[in-house]
Every structure is written in C-alpha cells, then in structure tokens.
Residue, then its C-alpha position, 0 to 999 in steps of 0.5 A: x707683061x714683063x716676066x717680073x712683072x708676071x711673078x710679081x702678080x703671082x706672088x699677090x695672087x697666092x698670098x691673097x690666097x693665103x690670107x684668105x684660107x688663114x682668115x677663115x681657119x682663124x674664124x673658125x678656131x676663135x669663133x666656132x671653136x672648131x679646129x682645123x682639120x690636118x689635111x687643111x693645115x697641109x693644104x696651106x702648108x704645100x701652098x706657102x712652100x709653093x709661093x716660096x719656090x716662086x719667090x726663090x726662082x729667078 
C-alpha cells in the first residue's frame, strides 16, 4: 500500500472515530440529558489535533 494511500485510510479510521464518540456524546446530552464529562471532552479534542498533524503531514 502506497504511503498516501495508508494516510488516506488513516484519516477515514480516525474520523470514524471521531463521529462515533461525538454521536454518543450528542445521544447523551439531547437524550439522557447528561453532560459529558471534561476529560471526555479532552479525549476528542487531543484526537482531533491528532488527525490534524496527519493530515498536515507530508
């Protein structure tokens, strides 16, 4: 597999991530009514910064 090719995936992998763990926080704010706790919130922000140092990278 082409090094592009293996970023390109990894980038799919970490936003599927992503949109889970955000789909269930929403789940959980609009329908239980319970807010997420902050090292939750940190959690998704480090793996965001982190698939933005993927993308960036060359």
């Amino acid at each position: 597999m082409t090094d592009i090719r293996q970023k390109k995936e990894n980038v799919k992998m970490h936003l599927k991530n992503l949109r889970q763990n955000l789909k269930k926080m929403h789940l959980e704010v609009t329908e239980e009514l319970i807010m997420p706790q902050p090292e939750d919130v940190k959690k998704l922000m480090n793996k965001m910064d982190q698939l933005l140092k993927l993308i960036e990278s060359k």
